[in-house]
C-alpha positions in Angstrom: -16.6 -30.3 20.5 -15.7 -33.3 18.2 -12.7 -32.0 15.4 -15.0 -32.5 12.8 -17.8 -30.3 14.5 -14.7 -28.0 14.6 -13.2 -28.5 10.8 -17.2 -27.6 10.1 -17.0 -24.3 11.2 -13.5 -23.5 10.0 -13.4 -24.7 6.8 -16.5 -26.1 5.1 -18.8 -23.0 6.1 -17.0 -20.1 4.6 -16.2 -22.4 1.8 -20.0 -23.1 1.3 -20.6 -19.4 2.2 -18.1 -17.9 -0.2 -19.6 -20.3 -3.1 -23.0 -19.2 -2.3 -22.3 -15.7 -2.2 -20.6 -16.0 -5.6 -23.5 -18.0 -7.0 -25.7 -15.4 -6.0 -24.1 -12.4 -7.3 -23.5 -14.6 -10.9 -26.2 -12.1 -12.9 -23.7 -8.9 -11.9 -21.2 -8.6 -14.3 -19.2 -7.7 -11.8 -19.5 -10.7 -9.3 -15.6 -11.5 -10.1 -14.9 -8.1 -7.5 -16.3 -10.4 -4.6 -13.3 -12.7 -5.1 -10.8 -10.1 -5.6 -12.0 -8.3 -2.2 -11.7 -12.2 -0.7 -8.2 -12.5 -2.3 -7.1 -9.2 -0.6 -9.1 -10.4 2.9 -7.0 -13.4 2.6 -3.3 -11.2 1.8 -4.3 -9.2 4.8 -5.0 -12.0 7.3 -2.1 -13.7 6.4 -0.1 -10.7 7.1 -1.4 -10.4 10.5 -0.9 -13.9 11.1 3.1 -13.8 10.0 3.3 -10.9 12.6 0.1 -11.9 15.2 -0.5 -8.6 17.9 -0.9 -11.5 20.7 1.9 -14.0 20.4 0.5 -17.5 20.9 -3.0 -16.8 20.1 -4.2 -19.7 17.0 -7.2 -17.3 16.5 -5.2 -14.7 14.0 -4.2 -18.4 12.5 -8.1 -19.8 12.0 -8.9 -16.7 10.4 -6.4 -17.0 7.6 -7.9 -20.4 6.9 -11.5 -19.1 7.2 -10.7 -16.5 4.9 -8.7 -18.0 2.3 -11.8 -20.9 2.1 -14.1 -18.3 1.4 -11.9 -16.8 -1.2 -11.4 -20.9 -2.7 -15.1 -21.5 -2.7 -16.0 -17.8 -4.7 -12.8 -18.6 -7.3 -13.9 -21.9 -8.0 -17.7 -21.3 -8.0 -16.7 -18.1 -10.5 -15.1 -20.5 -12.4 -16.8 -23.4 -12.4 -20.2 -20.9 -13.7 -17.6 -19.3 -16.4 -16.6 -22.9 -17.5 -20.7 -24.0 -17.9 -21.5 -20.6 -19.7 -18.9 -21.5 -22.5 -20.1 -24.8 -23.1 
């Protein structure tokens, strides 16, 4: 697989998929809980990757990254529509 095929599926999917879900959820008044529950995914992966079950494994590593895109693409999509509601 070429690295961007690679950076694709690590980074610009769940940050595509994190601002979608956001977008999609924008009529709840309480969509903002889907980037609070991403924030907390993100805390939690990053603690399993500071102390990883298998030593030497990236995969505990390429989560964190997956998960804190998804949390970036729903906080910036949250407050990107915020922003344009104000205006």
């Amino acid at each position: 697989m070429s690295p961007l095929m690679v950076w694709t599926v690590i980074v610009f999917v769940p940050l595509a998929l994190g601002a979608a879900l956001r977008a999609l959820l924008r009529r709840w008044r309480r969509a903002w809980w889907l980037s609070a529950v991403l924030a907390l995914l993100t805390i939690l992966a990053w603690m399993v990757t500071l102390h990883p079950p298998v030593s030497g494994s990236e995969l505990y590593g390429l989560r964190t990254i997956q998960a804190l895109a998804m949390t970036v693409g729903s906080a910036t999509t949250g407050l990107i529509l915020r922003l344009r509601r104000k205006s």
